[in-house]
C-alpha positions as CSV (number, residue, x, y, z in Angstrom):
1,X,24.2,5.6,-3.0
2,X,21.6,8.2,-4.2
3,X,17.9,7.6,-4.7
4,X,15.3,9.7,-6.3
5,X,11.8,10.0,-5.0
6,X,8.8,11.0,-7.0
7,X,6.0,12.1,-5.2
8,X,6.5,12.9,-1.2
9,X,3.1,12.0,0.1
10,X,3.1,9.7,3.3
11,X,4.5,6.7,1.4
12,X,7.2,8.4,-0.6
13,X,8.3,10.9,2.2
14,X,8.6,7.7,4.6
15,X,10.9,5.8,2.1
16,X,12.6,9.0,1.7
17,X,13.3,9.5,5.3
18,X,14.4,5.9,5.5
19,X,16.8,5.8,3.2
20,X,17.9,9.1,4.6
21,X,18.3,7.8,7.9
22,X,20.4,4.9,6.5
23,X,22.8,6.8,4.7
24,X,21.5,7.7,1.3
25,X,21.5,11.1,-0.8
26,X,17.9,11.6,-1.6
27,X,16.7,13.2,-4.3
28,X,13.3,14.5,-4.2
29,X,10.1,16.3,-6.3
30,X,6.8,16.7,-5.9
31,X,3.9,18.6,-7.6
32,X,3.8,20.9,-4.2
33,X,6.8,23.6,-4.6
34,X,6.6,24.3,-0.9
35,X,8.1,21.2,0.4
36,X,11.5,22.2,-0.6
37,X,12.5,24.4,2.7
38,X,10.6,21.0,4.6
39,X,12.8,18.7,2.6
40,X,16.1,20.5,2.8
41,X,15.3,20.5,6.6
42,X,14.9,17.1,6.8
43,X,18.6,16.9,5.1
44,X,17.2,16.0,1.5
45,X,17.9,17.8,-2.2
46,X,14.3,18.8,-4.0
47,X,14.4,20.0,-7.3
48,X,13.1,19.5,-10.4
49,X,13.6,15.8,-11.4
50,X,15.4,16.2,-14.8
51,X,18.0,18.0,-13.2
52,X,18.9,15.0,-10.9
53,X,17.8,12.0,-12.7
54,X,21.0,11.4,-14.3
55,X,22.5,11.2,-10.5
56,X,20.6,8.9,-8.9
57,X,21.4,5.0,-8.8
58,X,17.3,4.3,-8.2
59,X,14.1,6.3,-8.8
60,X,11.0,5.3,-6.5
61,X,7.9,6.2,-7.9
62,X,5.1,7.1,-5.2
63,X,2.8,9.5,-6.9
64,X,-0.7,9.3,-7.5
65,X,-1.8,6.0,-8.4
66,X,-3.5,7.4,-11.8
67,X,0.0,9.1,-12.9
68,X,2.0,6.4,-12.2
69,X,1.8,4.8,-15.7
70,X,2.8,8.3,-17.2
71,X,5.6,8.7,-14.8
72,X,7.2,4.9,-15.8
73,X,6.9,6.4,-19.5
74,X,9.0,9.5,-18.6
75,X,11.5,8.3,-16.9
76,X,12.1,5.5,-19.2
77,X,12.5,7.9,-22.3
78,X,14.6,10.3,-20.1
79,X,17.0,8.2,-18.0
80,X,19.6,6.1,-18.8
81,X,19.0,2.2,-19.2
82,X,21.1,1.7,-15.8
83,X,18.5,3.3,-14.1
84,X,16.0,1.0,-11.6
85,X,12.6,2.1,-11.2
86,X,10.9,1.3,-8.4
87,X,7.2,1.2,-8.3
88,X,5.4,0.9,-4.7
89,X,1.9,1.1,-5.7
90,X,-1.1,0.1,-4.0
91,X,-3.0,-1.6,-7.4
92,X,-0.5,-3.4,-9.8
93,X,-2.5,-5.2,-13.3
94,X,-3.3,-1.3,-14.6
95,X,0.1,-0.9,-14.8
96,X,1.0,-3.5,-16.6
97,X,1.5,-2.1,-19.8
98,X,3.1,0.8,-19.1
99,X,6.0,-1.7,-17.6
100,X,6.5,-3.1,-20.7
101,X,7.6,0.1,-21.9
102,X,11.3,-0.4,-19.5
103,X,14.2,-1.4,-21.3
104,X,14.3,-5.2,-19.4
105,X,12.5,-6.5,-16.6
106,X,15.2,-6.1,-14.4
107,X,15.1,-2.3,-14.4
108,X,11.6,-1.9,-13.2
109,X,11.0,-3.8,-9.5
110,X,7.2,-3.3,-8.4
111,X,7.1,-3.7,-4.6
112,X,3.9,-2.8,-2.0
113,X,5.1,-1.6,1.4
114,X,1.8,-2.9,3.5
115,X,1.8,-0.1,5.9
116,X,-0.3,3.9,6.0
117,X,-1.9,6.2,8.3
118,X,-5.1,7.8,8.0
119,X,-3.5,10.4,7.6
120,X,-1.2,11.7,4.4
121,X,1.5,14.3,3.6
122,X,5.3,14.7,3.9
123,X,4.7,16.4,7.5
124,X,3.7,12.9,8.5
125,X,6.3,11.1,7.4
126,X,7.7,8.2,9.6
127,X,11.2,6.5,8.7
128,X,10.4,3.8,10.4
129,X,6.5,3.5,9.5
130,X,7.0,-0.3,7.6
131,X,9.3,-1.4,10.1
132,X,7.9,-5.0,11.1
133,X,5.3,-4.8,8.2
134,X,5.8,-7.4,5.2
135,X,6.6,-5.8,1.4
136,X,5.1,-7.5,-1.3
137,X,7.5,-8.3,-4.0
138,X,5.7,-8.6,-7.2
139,X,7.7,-10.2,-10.2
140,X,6.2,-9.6,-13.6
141,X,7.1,-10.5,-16.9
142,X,8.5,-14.1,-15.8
143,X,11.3,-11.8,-14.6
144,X,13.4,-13.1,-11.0
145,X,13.6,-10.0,-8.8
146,X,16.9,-8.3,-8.4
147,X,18.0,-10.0,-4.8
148,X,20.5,-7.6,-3.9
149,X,18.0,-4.6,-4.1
150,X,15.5,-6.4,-2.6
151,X,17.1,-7.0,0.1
152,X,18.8,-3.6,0.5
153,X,15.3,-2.1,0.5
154,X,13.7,-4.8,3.2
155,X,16.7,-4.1,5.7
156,X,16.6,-0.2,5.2
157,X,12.4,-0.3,5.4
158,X,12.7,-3.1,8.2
159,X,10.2,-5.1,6.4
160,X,9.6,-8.5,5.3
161,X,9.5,-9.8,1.9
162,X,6.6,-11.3,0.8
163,X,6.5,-12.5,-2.7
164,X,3.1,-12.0,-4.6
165,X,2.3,-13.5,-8.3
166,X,1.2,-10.7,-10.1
167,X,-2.5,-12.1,-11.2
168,X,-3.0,-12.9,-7.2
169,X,-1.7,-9.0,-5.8
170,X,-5.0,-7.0,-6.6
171,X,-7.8,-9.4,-5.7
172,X,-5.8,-9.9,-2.2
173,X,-5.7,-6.4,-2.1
174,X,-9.3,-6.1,-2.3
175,X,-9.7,-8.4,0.2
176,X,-7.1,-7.6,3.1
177,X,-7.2,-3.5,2.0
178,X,-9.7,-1.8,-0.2
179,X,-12.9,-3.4,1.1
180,X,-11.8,-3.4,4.6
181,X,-11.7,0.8,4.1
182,X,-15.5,0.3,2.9
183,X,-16.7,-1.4,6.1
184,X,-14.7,1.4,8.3
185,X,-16.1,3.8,6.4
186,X,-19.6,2.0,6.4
187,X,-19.2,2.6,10.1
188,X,-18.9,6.0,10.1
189,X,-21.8,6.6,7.6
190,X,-24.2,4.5,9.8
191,X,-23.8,6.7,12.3
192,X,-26.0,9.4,9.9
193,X,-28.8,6.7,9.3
194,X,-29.6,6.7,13.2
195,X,-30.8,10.2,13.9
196,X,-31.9,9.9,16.8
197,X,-28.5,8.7,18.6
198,X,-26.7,11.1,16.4
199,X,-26.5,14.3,19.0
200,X,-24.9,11.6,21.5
201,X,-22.4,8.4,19.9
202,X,-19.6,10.7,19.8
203,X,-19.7,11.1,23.9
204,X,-19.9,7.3,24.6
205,X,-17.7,5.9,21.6
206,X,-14.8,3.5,22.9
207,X,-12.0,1.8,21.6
208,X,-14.1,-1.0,19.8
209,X,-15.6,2.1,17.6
210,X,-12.4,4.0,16.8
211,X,-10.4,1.0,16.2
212,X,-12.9,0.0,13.5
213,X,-13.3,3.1,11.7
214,X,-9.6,4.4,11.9
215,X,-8.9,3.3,8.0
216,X,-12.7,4.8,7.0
217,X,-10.9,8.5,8.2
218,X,-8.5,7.8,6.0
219,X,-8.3,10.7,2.6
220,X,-11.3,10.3,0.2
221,X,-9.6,11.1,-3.1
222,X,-6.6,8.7,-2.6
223,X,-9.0,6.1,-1.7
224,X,-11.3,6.7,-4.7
225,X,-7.8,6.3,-7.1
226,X,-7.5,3.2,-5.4
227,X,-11.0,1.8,-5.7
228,X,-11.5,2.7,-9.6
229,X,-7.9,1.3,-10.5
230,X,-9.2,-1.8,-9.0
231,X,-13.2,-2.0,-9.5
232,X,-13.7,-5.5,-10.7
233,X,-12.0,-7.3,-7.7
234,X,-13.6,-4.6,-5.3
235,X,-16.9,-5.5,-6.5
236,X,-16.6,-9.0,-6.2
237,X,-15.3,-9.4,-3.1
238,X,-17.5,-6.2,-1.6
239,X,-20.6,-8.8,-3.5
240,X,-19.3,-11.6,-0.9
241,X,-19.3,-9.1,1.8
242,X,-22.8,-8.3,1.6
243,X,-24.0,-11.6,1.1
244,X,-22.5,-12.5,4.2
245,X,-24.0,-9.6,6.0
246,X,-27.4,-10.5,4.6
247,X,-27.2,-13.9,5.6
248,X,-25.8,-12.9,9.3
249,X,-29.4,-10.4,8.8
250,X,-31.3,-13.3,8.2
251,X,-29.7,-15.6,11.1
252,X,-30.2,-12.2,13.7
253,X,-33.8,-12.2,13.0
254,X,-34.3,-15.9,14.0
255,X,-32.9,-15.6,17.1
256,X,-29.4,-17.5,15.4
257,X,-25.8,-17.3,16.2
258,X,-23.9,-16.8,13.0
259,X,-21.2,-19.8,12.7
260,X,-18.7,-16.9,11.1
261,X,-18.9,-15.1,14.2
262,X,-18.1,-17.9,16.2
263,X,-14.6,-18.4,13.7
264,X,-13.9,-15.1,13.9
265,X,-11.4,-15.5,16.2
266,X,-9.6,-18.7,14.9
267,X,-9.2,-16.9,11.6
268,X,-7.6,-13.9,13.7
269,X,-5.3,-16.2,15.2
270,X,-4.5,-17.8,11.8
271,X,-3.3,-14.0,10.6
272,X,-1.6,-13.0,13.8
273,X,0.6,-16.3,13.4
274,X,1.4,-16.0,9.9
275,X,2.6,-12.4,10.6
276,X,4.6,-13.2,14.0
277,X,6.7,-15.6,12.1
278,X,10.0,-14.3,11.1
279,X,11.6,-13.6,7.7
280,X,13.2,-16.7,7.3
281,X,10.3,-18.9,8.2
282,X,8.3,-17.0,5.9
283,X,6.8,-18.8,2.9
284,X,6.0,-17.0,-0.2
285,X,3.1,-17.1,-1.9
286,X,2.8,-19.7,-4.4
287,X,1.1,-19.6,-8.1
288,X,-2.0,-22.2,-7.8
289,X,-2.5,-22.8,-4.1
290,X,-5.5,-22.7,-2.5
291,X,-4.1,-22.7,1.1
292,X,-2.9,-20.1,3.4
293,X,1.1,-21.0,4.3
């Protein structure tokens, strides 16, 4: 089996060395001409993409969020209607009407590998960097997703398949991702609104601090994609989030114990339980629910 790879940041060149490792002939490009001698060490073809696109069973595309609408376009006006595109982005309803442009639902499966670094590049690619981590399967168009690639992909990436109604994907993802990197990064900023402790946190920081602020290290400009593609659930959730925080303010300042604070944990337990279970046990999420599985 052969599959083409668009775009060999972290996400891409980890899906690439999966499928590698498993067997596959992968095809890759990217915008950056000098990761052809790292590819072709890592025992994958790079090239330009119209010279292999014909070749390749499946096309993963893991470019830059904003190009990834212009990428469905080209491939769909340049491949062959067998081809399956495969679309792991991080923000899906933008999208949306550049899939319309495949030839059937079935050739265009939109999944969302929930796993990253701080950290981005080829040279920090992992194979095994979404093993244990669930992958969002997002059906669109009232379309069933193709079973047998699903499942080829969840064994090779060792990750569990989470289904995900398209209307629901972004605002969790605003919840669970994109305002999560805000507080981290929050973190880090408030470090430069205390002066006077500025010349000495870095000496006495512990776990606790670099835990928090890992994702806040994470690369500005992929983040900013991220954030504008999905601005309107951002906002309201990060509008939640500082209500919250106010209301915590006003608590502090009488002497008060937040509730929240005291259900922090229980809510951590919920998650770590949900995400312990295993694939089988695993309940997808359902259109109009208003509970956790």
């Amino acid at each position: 089996m052969k599959l083409g790879v668009i775009g060999l940041g972290l996400i891409g060149g980890s899906i690439a060395q999966a499928f590698s490792n498993a067997g596959w002939d992968v095809w890759a490009w990217d915008v950056d001409q000098t990761l052809k001698e790292a590819c072709e060490q890592a025992a994958m073809h790079f090239g330009p993409w119209q010279d292999w696109l014909d070749e390749v069973d499946q096309i993963v595309i893991a470019a830059p969020l904003a190009t990834v609408g212009e990428w469905i376009v080209r491939l769909v006006n340049e491949a062959s209607q067998s081809l399956v595109i495969v679309d792991v982005s991080s923000v899906k309803m933008p999208l949306v009407p550049y899939y319309r442009h495949v030839f059937s639902p079935s050739c265009l499966v939109s999944l969302h590998p929930m796993a990253g670094k701080e950290v981005r590049g080829f040279a920090h690619r992992d194979g095994n960097l979404f093993r244990g981590r669930p992958c969002l399967v997002v059906p669109w168009n009232n379309a069933e997703p193709r079973a047998e690639l699903i499942d080829s992909w969840m064994q090779i990436l060792g990750t569990t398949p989470v289904t995900v109604p398209l209307e629901w994907h972004d605002p969790l993802m605003s919840m669970v991702s994109h305002v999560p990197y805000l507080i981290s990064a929050s973190v880090l900023a408030l470090t430069e609104k205390v002066p006077d402790l500025w010349p000495h946190w870095p000496y006495v920081a512990g776990t606790g601090f670099m835990d928090v602020t890992r994702i806040g290290a994470s690369d500005v400009d992929l983040w900013q994609d991220i954030l504008n593609a999905n601005r309107q659930n951002v906002q309201d959730t990060f509008a939640r989030y500082t209500a919250l925080i106010n209301e915590w303010n006003d608590h502090i300042q009488q002497g008060l114990w937040p509730q929240a604070l005291r259900d922090a944990a229980s809510v951590r337990q919920l998650v770590e339980r949900v995400r312990t279970l295993s694939s089988s046990e695993r309940t997808d999420i359902p259109h109009g629910t208003d509970t956790l599985p």
